[in-house]
DSSP file (Angstrom, degrees, kcal/mol; ACC not computed):
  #  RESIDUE AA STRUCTURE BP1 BP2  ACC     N-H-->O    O-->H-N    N-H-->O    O-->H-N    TCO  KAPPA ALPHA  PHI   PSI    X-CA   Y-CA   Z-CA
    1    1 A X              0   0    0      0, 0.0     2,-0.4     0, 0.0     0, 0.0   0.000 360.0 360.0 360.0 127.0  -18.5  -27.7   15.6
    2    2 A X        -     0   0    0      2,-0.0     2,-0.2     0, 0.0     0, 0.0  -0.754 360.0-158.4-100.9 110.9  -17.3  -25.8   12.6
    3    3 A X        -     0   0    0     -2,-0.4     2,-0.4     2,-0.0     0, 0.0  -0.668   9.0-139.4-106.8 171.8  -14.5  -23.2   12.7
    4    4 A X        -     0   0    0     -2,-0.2     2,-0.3     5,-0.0     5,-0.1  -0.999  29.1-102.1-131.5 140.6  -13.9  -20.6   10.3
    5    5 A X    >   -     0   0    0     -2,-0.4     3,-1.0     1,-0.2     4,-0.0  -0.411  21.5-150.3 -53.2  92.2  -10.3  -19.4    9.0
    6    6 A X  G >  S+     0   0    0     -2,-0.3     3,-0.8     1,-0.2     6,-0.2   0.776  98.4  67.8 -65.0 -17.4   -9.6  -15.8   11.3
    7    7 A X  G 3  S+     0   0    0      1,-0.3    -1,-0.2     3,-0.0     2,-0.2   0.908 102.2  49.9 -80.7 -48.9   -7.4  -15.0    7.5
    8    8 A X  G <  S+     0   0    0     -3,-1.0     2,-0.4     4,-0.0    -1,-0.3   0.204  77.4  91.8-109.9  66.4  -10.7  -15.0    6.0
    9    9 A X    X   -     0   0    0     -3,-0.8     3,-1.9    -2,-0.2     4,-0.2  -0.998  68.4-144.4-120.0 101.3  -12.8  -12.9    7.7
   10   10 A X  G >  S+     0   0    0     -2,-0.4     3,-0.7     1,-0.3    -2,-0.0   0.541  86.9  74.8 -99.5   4.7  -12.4   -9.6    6.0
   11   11 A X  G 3  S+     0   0    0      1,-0.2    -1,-0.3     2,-0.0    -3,-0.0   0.780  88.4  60.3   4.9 -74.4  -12.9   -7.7    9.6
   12   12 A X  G <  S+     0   0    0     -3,-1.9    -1,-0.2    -6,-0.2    -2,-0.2   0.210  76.6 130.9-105.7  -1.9  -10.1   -8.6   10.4
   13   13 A X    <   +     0   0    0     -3,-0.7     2,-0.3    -4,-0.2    17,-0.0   0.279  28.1 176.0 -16.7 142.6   -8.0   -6.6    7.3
   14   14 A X        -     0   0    0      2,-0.0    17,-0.4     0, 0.0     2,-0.2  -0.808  16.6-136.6-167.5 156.0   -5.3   -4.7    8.7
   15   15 A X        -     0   0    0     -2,-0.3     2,-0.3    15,-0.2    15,-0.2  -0.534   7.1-160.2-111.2 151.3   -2.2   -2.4    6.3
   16   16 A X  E     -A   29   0A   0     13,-2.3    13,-0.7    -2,-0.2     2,-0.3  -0.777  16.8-134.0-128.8 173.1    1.3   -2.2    6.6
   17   17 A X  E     +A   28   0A   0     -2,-0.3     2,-0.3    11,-0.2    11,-0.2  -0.996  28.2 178.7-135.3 127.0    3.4    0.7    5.1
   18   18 A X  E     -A   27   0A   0      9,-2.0     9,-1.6    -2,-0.3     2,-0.5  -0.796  31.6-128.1-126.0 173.4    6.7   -1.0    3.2
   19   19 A X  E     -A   26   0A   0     -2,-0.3     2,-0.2     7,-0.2     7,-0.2  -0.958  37.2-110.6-123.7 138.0    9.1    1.6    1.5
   20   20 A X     >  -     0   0    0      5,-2.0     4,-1.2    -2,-0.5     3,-0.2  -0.274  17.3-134.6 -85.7 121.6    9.6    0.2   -2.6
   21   21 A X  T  4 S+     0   0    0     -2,-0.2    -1,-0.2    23,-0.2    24,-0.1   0.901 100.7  50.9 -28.5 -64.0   12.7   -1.0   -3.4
   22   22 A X  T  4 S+     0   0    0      1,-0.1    -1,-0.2    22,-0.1    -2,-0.0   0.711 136.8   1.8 -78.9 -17.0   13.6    0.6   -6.9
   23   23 A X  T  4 S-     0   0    0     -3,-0.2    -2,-0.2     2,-0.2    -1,-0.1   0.697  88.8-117.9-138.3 -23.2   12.5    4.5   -5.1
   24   24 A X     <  +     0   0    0     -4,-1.2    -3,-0.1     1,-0.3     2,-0.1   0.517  55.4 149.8  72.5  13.1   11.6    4.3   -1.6
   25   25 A X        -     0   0    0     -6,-0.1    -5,-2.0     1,-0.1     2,-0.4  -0.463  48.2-109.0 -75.7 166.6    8.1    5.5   -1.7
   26   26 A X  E     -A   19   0A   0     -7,-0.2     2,-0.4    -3,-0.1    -7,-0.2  -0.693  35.4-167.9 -90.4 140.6    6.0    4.1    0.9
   27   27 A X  E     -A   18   0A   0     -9,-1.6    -9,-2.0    -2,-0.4     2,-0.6  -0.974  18.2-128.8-142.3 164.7    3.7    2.0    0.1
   28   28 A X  E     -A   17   0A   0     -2,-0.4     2,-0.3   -11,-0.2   -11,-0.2  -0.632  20.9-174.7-108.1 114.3    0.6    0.5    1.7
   29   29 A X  E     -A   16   0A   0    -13,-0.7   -13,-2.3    -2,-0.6     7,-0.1  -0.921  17.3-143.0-107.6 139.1    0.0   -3.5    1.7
   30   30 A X        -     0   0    0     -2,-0.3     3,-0.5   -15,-0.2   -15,-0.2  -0.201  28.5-113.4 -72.8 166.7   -3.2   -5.1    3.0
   31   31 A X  S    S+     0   0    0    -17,-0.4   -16,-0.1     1,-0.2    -1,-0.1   0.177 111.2  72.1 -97.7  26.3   -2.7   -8.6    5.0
   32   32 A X  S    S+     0   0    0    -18,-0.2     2,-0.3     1,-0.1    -1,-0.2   0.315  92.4  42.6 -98.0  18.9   -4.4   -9.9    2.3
   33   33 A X        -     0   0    0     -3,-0.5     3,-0.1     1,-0.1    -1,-0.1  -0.923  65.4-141.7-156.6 161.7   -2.2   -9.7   -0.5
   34   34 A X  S    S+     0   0    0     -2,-0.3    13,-1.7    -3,-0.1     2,-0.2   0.608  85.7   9.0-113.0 -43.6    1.8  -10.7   -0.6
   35   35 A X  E     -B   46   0B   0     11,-0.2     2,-0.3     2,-0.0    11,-0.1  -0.757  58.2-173.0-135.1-176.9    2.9   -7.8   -3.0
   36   36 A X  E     -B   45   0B   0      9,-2.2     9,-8.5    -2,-0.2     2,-0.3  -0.928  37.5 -98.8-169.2 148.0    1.4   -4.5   -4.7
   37   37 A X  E     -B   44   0B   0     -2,-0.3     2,-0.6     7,-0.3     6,-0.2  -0.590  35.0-106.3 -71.2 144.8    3.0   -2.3   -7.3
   38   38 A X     >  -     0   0    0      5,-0.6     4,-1.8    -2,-0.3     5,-0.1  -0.743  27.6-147.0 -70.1 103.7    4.8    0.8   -6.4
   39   39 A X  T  4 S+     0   0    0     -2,-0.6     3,-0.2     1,-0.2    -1,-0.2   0.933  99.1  43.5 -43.2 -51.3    2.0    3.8   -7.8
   40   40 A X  T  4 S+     0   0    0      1,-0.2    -1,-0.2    -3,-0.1    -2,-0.0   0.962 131.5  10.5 -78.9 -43.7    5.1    5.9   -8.5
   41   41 A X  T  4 S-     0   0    0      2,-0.1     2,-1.7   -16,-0.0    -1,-0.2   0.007  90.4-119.6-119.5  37.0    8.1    3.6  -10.4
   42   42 A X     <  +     0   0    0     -4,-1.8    -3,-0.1    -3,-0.2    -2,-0.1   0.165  58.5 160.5  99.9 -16.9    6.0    0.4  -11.1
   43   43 A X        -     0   0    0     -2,-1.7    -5,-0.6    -6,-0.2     2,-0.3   0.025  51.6-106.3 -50.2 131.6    8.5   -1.5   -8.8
   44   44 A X  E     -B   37   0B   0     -7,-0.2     2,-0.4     1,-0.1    -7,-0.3  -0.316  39.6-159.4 -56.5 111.2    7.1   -5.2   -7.2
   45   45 A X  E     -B   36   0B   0     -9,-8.5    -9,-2.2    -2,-0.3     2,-0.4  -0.824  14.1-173.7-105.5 126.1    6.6   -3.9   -3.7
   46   46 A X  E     -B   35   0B   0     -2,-0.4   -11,-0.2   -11,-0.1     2,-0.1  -0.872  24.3-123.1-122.9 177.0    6.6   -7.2   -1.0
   47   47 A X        -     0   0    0    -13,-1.7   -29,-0.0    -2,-0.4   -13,-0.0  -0.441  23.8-122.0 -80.0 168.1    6.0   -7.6    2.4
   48   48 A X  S    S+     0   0    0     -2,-0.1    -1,-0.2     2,-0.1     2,-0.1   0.760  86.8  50.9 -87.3 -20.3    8.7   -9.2    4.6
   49   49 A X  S    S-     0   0    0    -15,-0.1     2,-0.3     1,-0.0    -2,-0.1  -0.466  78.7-117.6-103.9 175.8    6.8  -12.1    6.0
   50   50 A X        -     0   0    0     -2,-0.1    -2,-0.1     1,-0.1    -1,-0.0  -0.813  36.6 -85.7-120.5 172.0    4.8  -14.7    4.7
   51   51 A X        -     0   0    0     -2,-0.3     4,-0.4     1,-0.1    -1,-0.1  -0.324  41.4-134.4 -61.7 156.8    1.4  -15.7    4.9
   52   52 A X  S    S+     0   0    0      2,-0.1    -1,-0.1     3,-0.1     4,-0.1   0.427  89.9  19.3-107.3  13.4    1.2  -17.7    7.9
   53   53 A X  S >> S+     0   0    0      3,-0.1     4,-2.0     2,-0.1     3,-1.6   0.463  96.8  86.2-125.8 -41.1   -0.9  -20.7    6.7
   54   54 A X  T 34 S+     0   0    0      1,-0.2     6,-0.1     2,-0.2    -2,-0.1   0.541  95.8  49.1  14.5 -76.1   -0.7  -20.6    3.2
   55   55 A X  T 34 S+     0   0    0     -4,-0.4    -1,-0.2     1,-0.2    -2,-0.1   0.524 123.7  21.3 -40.9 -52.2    2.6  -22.6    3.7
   56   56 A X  T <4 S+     0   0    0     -3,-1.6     2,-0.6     1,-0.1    -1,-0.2   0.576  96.9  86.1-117.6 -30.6    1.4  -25.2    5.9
   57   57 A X    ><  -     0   0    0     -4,-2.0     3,-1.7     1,-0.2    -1,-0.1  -0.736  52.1-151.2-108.0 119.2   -2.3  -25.9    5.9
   58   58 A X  T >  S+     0   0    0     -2,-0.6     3,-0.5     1,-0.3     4,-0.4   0.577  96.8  56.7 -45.7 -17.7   -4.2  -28.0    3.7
   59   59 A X  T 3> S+     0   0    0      1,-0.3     4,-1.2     2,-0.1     5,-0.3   0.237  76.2 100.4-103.0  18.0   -7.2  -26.4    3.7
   60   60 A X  H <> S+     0   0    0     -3,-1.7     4,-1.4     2,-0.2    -1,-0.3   0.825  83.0  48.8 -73.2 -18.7   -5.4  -23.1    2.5
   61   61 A X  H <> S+     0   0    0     -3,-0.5     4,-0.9     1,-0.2     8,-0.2   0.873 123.1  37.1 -90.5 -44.4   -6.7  -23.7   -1.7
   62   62 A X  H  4 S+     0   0    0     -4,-0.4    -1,-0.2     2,-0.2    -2,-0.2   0.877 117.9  48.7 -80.9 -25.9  -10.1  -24.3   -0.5
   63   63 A X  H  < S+     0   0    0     -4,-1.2    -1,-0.2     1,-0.2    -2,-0.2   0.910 125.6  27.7-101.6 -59.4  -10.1  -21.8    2.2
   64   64 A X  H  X S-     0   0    0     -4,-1.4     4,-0.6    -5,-0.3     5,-0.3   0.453 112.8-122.9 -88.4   2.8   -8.8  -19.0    0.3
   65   65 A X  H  X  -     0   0    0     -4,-0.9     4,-1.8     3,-0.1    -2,-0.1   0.167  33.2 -79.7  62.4 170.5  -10.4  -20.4   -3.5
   66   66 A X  H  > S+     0   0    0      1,-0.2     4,-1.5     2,-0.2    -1,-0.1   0.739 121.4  57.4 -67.2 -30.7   -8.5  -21.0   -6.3
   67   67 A X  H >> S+     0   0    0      2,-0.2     4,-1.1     3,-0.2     3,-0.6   0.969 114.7  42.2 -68.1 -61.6   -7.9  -17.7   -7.8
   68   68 A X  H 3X S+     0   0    0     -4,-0.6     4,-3.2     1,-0.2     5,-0.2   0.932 104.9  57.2 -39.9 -67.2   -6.3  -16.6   -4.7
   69   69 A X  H 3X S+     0   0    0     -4,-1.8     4,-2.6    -5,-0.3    -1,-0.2   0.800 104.0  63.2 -37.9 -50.6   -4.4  -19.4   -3.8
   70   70 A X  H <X S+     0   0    0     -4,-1.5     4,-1.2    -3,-0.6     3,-0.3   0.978 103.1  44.8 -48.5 -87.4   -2.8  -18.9   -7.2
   71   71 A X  H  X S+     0   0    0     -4,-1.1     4,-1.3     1,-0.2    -2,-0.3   0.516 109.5  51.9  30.1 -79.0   -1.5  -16.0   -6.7
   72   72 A X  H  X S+     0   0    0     -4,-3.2     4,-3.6     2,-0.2     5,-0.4   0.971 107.2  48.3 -45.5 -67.6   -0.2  -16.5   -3.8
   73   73 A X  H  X>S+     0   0    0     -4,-2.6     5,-2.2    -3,-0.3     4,-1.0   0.911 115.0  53.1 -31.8 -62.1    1.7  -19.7   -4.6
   74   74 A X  H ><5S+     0   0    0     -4,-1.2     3,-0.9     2,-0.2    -1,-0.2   0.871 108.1  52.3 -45.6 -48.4    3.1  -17.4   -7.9
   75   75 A X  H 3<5S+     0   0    0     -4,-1.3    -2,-0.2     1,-0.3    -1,-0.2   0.991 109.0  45.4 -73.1 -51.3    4.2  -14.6   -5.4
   76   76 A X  H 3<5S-     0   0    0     -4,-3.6    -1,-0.3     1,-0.1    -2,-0.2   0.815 120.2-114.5 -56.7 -10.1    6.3  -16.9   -3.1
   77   77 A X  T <<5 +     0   0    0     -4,-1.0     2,-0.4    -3,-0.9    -3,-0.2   0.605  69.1 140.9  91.6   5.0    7.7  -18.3   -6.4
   78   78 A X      < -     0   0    0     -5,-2.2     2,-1.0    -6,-0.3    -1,-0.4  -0.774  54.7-124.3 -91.2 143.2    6.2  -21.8   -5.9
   79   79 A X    >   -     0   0    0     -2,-0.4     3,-2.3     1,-0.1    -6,-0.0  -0.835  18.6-154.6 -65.3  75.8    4.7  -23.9   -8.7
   80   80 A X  T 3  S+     0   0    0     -2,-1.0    -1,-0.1     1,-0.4    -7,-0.0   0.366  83.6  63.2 -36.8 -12.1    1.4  -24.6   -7.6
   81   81 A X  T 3         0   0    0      1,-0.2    -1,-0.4     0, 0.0    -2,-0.0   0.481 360.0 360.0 -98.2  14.5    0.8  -27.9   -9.7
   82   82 A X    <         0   0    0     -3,-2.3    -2,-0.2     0, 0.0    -1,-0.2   0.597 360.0 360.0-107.3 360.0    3.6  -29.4   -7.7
C-alpha cells in the first residue's frame, strides 16, 4: 500500500495573514512556503511555525524535490549539505 505525503497534495493549500516586521502590513503566506517578501517595504515576512516534517522526515528532499527542499533548509537557516 503506498501513501502519499497530505503536504503535497496541492488541495490541500491553505493562507495565513502575518503582519511584516519592518511596517506592519499584512501579508499573506501559503502553507507552502516558510517566508514571502513584504509587497510594500521589501521586508523578509516569516511565518511563526515550522514546517512540520521538513525537520524530521527522511523522505522530506524526495518528497518535496530538490529545489524546494533547498529553500526550505536556507529559510530555517540550516546548511543543507550537512
Amino acid at each position: 500500500m503506498s501513501t502519499k505525503c497530505p503536504g503535497s497534495d496541492m488541495r490541500n493549500i491553505t493562507a495565513g495573514v502575518y503582519a511584516c516586521p519592518g511596517c506592519g502590513e499584512a501579508v499573506e503566506i501559503f502553507s507552502d512556503e516558510m517566508r514571502r517578501r513584504c509587497p510594500k517595504c521589501k521586508e523578509w515576512v516569516a511565518k511563526e511555525e515550522t514546517p512540520s516534517c521538513v525537520q524530521w522526515c527522511s523522505s522530506a528532499r524526495s518528497c518535496l524535490g530538490e529545489d524546494r527542499w533547498q529553500a526550505v533548509m536556507e529559510a530555517l537557516g540550516k546548511d543543507p549539505d550537512k
